[in-house]
C-alpha positions in Angstrom: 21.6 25.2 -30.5 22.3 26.5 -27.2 20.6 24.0 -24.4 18.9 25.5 -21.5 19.1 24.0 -18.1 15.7 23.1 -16.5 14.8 24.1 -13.3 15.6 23.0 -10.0 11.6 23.1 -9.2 11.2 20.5 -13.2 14.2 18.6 -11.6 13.0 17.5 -8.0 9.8 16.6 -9.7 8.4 12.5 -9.4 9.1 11.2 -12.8 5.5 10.5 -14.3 4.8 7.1 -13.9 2.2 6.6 -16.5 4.0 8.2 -19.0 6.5 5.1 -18.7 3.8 2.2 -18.4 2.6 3.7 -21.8 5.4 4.0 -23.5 6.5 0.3 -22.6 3.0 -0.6 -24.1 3.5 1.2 -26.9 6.7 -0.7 -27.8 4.6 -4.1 -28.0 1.7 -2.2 -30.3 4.3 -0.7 -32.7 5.5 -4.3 -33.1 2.1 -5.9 -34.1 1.0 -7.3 -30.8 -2.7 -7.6 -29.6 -2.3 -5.8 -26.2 -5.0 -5.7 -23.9 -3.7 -2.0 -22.0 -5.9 -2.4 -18.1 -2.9 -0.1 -17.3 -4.3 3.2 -17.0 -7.4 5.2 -15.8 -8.9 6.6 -18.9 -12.6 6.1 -20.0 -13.7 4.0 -22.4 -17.2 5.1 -23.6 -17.8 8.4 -24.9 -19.6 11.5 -23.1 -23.0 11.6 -23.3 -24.8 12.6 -26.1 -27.3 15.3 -24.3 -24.1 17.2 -23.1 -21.6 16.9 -26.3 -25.0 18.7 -28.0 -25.0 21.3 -25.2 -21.4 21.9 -25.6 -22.5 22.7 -29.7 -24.8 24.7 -28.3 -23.1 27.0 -26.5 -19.7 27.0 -28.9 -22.5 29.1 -31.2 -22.9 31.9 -28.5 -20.6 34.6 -29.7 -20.3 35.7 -25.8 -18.5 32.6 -25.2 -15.9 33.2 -27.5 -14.3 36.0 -25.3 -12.7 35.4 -22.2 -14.7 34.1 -19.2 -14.3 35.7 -15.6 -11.2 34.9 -14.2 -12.8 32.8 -11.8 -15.2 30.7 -13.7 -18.9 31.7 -14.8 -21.5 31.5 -11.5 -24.2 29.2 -13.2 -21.2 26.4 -13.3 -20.9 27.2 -9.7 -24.7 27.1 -9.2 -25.1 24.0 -11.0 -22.0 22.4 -8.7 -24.3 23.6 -5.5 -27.1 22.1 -6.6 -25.6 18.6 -7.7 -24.4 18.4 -3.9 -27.8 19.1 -2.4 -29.4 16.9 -4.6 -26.9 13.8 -4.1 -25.7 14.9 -1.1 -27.8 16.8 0.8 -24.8 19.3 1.7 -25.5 23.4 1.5 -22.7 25.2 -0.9 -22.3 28.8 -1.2 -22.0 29.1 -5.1 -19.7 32.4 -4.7 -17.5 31.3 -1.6 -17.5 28.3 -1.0 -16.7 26.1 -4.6 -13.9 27.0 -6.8 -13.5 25.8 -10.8 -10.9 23.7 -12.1 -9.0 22.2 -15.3 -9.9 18.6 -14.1 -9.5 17.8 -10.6 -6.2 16.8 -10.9 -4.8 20.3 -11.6 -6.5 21.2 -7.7 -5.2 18.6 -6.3 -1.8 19.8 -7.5 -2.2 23.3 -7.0 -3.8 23.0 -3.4 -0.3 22.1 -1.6 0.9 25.2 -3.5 -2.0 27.5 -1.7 -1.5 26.1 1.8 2.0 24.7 2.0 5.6 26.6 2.5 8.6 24.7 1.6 9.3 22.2 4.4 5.7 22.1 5.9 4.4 18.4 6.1 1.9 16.9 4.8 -0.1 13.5 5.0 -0.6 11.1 1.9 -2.3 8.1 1.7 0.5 5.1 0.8 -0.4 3.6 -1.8 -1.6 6.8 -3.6 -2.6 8.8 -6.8 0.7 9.5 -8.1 -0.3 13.3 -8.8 -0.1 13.8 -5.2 3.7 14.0 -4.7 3.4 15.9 -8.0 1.9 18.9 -5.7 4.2 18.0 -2.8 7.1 18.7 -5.2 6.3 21.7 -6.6 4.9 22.9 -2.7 8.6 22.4 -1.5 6.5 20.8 1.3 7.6 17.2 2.8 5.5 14.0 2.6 4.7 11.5 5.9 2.9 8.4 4.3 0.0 6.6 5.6 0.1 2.9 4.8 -3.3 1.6 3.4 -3.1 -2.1 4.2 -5.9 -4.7 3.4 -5.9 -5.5 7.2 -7.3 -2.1 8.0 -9.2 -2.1 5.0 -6.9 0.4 2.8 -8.2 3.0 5.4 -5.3 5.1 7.2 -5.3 3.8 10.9 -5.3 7.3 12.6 -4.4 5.7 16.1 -0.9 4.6 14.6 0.1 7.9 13.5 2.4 9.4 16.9 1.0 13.0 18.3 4.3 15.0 16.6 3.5 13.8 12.7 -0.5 14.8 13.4 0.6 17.8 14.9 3.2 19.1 12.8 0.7 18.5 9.4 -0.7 20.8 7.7 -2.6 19.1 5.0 -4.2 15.7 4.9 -4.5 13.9 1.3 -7.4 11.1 1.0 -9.4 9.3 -2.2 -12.8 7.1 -1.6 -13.7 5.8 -3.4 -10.0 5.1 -3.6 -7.2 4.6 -6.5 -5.8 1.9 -6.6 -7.0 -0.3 -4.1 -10.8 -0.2 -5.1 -11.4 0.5 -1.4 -14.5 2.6 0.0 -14.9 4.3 3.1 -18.0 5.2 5.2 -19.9 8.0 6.8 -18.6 7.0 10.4 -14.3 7.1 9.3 -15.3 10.7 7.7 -16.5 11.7 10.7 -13.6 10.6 12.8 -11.6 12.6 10.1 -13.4 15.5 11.2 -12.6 15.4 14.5 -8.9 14.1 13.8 -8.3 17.4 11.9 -9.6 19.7 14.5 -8.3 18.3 17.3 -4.0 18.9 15.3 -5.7 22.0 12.8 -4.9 19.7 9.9 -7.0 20.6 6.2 -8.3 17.9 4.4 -8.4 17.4 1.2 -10.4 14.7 -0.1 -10.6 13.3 -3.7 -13.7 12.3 -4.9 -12.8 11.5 -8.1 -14.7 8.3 -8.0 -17.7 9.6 -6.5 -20.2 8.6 -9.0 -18.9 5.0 -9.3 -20.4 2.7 -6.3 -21.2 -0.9 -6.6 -23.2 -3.5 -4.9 -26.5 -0.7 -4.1 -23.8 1.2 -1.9 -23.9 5.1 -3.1 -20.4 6.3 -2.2 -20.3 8.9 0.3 -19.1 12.4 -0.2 -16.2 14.1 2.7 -18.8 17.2 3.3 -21.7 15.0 4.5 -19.8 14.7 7.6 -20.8 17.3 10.3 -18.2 20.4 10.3 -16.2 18.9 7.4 -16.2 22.4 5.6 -14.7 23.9 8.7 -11.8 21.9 8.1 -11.7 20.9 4.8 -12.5 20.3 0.8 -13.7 17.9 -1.9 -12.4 17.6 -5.3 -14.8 16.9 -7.7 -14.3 15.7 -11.5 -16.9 15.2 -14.7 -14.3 13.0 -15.8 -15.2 9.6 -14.5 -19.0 10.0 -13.5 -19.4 12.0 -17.1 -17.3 10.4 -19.1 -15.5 13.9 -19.9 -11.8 13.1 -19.8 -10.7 15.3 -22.2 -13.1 18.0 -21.6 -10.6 18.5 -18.1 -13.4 20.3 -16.3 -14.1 19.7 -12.1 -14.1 21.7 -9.2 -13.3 21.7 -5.2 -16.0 22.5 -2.5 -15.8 23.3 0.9 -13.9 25.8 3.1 -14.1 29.2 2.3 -10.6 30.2 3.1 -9.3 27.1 0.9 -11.6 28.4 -2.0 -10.4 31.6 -1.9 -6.6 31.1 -1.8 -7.2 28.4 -4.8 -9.1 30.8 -6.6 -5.9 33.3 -6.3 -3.3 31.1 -7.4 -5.6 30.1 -10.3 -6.1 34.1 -11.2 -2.2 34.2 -12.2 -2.3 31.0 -14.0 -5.6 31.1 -16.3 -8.6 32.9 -17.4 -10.9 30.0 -16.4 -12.2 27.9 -18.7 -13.7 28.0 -22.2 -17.6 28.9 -21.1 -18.8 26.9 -23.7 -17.5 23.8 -21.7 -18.6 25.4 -18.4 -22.2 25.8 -19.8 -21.8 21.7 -20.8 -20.6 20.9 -17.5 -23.3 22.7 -15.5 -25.9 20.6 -18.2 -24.7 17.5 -16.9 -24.3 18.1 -13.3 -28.0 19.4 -13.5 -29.5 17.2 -16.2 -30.6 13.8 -16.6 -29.0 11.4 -14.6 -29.9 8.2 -16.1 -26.5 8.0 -17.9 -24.4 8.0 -14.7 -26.6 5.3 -13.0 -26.3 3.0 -16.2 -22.5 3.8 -16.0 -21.9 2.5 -13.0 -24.3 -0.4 -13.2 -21.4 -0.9 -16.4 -18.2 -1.0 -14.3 -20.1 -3.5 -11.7 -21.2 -5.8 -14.8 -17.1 -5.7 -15.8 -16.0 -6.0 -12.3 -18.1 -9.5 -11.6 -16.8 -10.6 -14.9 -12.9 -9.6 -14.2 -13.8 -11.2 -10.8 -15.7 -13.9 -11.5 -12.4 -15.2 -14.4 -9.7 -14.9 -11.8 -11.3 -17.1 -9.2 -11.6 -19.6 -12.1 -8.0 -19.5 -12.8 -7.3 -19.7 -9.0 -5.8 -16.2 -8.8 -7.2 -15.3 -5.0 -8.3 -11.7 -5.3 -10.9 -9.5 -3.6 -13.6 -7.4 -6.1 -13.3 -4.0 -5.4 -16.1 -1.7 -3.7 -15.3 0.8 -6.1 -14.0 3.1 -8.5 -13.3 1.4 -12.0 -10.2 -0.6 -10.5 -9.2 -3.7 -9.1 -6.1 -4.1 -6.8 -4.6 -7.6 -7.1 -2.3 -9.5 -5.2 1.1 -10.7 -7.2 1.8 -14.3 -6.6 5.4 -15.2 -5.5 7.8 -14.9 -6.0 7.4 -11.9 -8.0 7.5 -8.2 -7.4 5.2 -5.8 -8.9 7.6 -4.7 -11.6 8.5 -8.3 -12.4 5.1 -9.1 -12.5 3.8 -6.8 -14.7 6.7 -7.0 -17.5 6.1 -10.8 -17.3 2.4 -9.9 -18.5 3.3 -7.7 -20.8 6.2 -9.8 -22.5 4.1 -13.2 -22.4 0.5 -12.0 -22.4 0.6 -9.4 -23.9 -1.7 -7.6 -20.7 -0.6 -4.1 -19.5 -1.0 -3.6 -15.4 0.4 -1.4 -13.4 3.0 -2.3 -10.9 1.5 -1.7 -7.1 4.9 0.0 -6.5 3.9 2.7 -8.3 1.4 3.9 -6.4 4.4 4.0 -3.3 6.0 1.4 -1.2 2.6 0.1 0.4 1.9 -0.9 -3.0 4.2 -3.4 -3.6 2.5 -7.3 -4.2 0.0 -6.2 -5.9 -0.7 -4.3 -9.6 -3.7 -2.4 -10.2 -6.4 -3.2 -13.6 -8.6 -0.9 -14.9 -12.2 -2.3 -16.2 -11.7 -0.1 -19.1 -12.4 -2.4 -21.7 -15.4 -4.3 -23.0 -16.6 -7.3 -20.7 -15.1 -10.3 -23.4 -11.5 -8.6 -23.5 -11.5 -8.5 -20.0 -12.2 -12.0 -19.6 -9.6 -13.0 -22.6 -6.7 -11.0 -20.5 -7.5 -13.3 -17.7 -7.8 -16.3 -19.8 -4.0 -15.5 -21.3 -2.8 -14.4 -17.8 -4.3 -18.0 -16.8 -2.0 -20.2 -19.7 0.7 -18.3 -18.1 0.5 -21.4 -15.2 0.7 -18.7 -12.6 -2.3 -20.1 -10.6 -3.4 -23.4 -9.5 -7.1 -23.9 -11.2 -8.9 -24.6 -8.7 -12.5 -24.1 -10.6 -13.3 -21.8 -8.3 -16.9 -19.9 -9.2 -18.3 -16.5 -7.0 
C-alpha cells in the first residue's frame, strides 16, 4: 500500500484535545472500571419529544428528500428571526442577515476562513473553546490571547490590550455564557465591545452556545442586544445545548450582513445545506413550546448546587458557576492540571478535563461537566473526597 502524505494545512492543525481525554477514559472502561466521564460537553437527556415527532413528520414529505437550497430553507431562517425577537427583542432580516449551519461549531471554524488571510491576527479568549485555534489553523491567520482571570471575572480586560494588537486585529473571538470557566457577562461589557470594535474596525464574533442555560433568575444575554452590535459583528447560535440536539448538528449565526453573506459563500462550495427534514424540526423548536428549555436549565442549576454544595463539604474551595453546564475548579497544590486529572482518573476513577487544555490561562484548574444525574455527581465528589486532597472542613452553602 502506497502511503499518502497529509497536508501541510491537516499537519499545522491543534491536535484535538478531546479526542485524547476520551480515549484515556476509554482505557479505564475497557478494563471494568466504574468511571464517572464529567470530561466532556455532551448532553445527557434526550431531545424533546414534540421535536423528534416533527423531525418524523417531515422525513415523510417526499420534497424533503431532494436536495434543499444551497443556502438553507427560509422558514428555518424565519423561525431563527423570530426566536431572537421573542427572547431577545433584536430585529433579524431572515434573508440577509442569519446564515445556517452544521452545528455552531462548524461557523465558528469556518468564519476565520471568510474574513482572515494567512498572517492576519486575531483575538481569542485564553482559556478558550478549543475549536477556535481549529479555525485559526486552517485561516493561516495568527492568534493574540486574551487572558480570562478570576480577578477580572473571566472577562477580557480591554484596557490591558496595547493600541498595536487592537489595531492590527481583525477578528475578535468571545463565549458567555462561557466554556470553561462557567463565567457570564452582562449587557454593559457587550456594549463596551461595541464601541471597542469600532473604534480599531475589529468583527466580533460571539458564541452563544450557552445561551439558553442561565442560573440563579439571571436570563443570559445575547451580543446583538447591544446597540450597533450587528454593525460590527455576529452570534453563533446552536440547538445543541438549549435543545438537547447534539447529534442533530443544526445552529446558525446572526448579525452582519456582510459576515452572512461571505459565510454563506464559503458554505455554497462545501454543502447543500442541511437535510430539510431537520431544518423543519429545528424551526419547530425554536418556535414552539418552550417549557422544555426553562425545565432544562432549572436541571443544570439543581446539579450545579448539588456538585457545589459536595465540594464545600469536602473542603475543596470552589466558586459555582453563573452558567453554562460547567464548573471551572481550582487544582490544589502542588499539582498541575494534567497531574491532577490523571490522578482522578487513576484513583477515582473521575474523568476532568485538565484547565491547560483550554490554553495556558487555564492551567490550576480542570473543568466538570454537570452531565450526569444529580447522585453520581455527588459520588464523584465523595471519591475525589477519600482521595485526602482537601481538608474537611464541613463546610455547607
Amino acid at each position: 500500500m502506497i502511503y499518502f502524505n497529509q497536508s501541510t494545512l491537516l499537519n499545522t492543525l491543534p491536535k484535538q484535545f478531546f479526542a485524547a481525554l476520551t480515549k484515556k477514559a476509554a482505557q479505564y472502561i475497557n478494563a471494568g472500571h466504574d468511571v464517572i466521564n464529567l470530561g466532556q460537553g455532551n448532553p445527557d437527556q434526550p431531545t424533546p419529544q414534540h421535536i423528534v415527532d416533527s423531525l418524523k413528520e417531515a422525513a415523510d414529505q417526499p420534497a424533503f428528500h431532494r436536495y434543499p437550497p444551497f443556502q438553507g430553507q427560509l422558514f428555518l431562517k424565519e423561525a431563527a428571526a423570530q426566536f431572537y425577537k421573542r427572547e431577545y427583542d433584536v430585529d433579524l432580516d431572515p434573508e440577509t442577515e442569519i446564515a445556517i449551519l452544521f452545528g455552531g461549531k462548524a461557523g465558528l471554524v469556518e468564519l476565520p476562513m471568510c474574513l482572515m488571510d494567512a498572517g492576519d491576527y486575531m483575538l481569542v479568549p485564553d482559556p478558550g473553546y478549543p475549536d477556535y485555534w481549529s479555525g485559526a489553523a486552517m485561516a493561516g491567520a495568527l492568534m493574540d490571547y486574551m487572558p480570562l482571570t478570576v480577578e477580572n471575572h473571566f472577562l477580557p480586560d480591554y484596557d490591558a490590550i496595547e493600541k498595536e494588537r487592537l489595531d492590527r486585529a481583525k477578528l475578535m473571538l468571545l463565549n458567555y455564557p462561557n466554556n470553561p470557566t462557567g463565567a457570564q457577562a452582562n449587557s454593559a461589557f457587550f456594549e463596551q465591545t461595541v464601541e471597542l470594535a469600532k473604534k480599531h474596525n475589529i468583527c466580533i464574533v460571539h458564541d452563544f452556545a450557552y445561551g439558553g442555560v442561565g442560573f440563579d433568575g439571571h436570563k443570559p444575554p445575547s451580543f446583538l442586544q447591544a446597540e450597533g452590535a450587528k454593525e460590527i459583528g455576529v452570534e453563533v447560535y446552536t440547538l445543541s445545548k438549549t435543545y438537547n440536539m447534539a447529534g442533530w448538528r443544526v445552529g446558525f449565526v446572526a448579525g452582519n450582513k456582510s459576515v452572512i453573506s461571505a459565510i454563506n459563500l464559503l458554505q455554497d462550495h462545501l454543502y447543500v445545506s442541511l437535510f430539510s427534514a431537520v431544518q423543519q424540526a429545528a424551526a419547530v423548536a425554536l418556535t414552539g413550546p418552550q417549557d422544555c428549555v426553562q425545565e432544562l436549565s432549572a436541571m443544570y442549576e439543581r446539579r450545579r448546587n448539588v456538585f457545589i454544595d459536595a465540594c464545600k463539604k469536602i473542603g475543596w474551595n470552589v466558586t459555582a458557576p453563573a452558567g453554562s453546564f460547567f464548573a471551572w475548579l481550582p487544582v490544589p497544590a502542588p499539582y498541575t492540571s494534567v497531574e491532577f486529572s490523571d490522578m482522578l482518573l487513576e484513583k477515582a476513577h473521575v474523568v476532568a478535563a485538565p484547565g491547560i487544555g483550554f490554553g495556558t490561562y487555564g492551567e490550576g484548574y480542570v473543568r466538570v461537566g454537570l452531565l450526569t444525574d444529580e447522585h453520581r455527581l455527588v459520588e464523584a465528589v465523595e471519591r475525589i473526597g477519600r482521595l485526602g486532597l482537601f481538608i474537611d472542613k464541613n463546610i455547607k452553602k
